[in-house]
N, C-alpha and C positions, 0 to 999 in steps of 0.2 A: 418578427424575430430577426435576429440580426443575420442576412448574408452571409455575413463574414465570421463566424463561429462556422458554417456549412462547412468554410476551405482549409479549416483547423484540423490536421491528421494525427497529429502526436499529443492527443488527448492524455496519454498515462504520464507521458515525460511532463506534460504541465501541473497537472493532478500533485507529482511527487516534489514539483518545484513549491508548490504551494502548499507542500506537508500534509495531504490529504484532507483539507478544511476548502469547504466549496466555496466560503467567504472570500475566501483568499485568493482562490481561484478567478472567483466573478471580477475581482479587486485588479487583479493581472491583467484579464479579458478586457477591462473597462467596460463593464458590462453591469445591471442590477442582477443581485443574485437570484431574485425571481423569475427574468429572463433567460441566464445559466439556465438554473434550477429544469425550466421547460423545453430548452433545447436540448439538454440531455435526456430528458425523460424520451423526446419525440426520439433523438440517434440513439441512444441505449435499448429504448423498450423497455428500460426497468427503470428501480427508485437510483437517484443519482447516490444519495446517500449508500446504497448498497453499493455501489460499482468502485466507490472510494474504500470503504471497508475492504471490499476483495484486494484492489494493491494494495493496500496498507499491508494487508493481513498476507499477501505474496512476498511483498518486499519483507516483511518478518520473517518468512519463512527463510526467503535467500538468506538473510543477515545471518540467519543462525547454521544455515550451512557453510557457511562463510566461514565460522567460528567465533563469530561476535560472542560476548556473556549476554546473556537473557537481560541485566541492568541496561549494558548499552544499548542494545535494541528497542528499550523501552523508551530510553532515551533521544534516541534518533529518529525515533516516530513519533516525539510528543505525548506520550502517555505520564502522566500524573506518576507513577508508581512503575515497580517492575511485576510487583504483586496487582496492577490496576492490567496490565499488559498480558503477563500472566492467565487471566480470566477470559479476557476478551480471546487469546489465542485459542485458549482450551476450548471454547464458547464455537470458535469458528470452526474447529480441522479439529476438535472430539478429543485431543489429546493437547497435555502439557508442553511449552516449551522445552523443558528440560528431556521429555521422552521422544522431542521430534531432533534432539542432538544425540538422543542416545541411542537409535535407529540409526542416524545415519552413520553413525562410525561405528555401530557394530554390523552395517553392509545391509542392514532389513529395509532401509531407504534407500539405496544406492544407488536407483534411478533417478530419486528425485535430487541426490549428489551431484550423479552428473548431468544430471538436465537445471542447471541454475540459471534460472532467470539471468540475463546481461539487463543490469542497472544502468544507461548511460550517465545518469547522475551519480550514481553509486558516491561520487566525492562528496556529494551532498549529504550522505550519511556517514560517511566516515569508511576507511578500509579495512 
């Protein structure tokens, strides 16, 4: 396995440069994505696959505390649909997009308001 994946720290910020697609990821690294695939397994301890899902599904969450529309953030994450995006969020954190904006602006989230992930990319999704 490659060395030089060990000296790589800012795994989430590459993660979201490559849209959350390991392919693309591997593609960046210069790397086969089946050696990705096993380096992250060994530094994670989990499936790589899940570890992407979790930012994906973080950085949705920011966006929409943010005040993004639920379309755009569908959008900026690559999801096929907003209705496709929609699912996957409810699927992840038990509840709908639309009920995780309507917590936070009536204060019943207000922690998770003001504890907003910092996106250093965040340009990369729009503001």
């Amino acid at each position: 396995m490659s060395s030089r994946l060990w000296t790589i720290e800012d795994w989430d910020e590459r993660a979201r440069e490559a849209r959350f697609c390991l392919k693309e990821l591997a593609r960046q690294q210069e790397v086969p994505v089946r050696t990705l695939r096993r380096f992250l397994w060994e530094r994670l301890g989990s499936c790589p696959r899940e570890w992407l899902r979790e930012l994906r599904m973080e950085c949705a969450a920011d966006l929409l505390a943010r005040g993004k529309p639920v379309n755009e953030v569908a959008a900026l994450l690559s999801y096929g649909s907003a209705s496709q995006f929609s699912r996957a969020f409810k699927a992840h954190h038990g509840f709908a997009p639309k009920t995780h904006l309507k917590r936070i602006v009536s204060g019943k989230d207000s922690g998770r308001a003001q504890n907003v992930i910092k996106w250093p990319l965040l340009h990369t999704f729009g503001r």
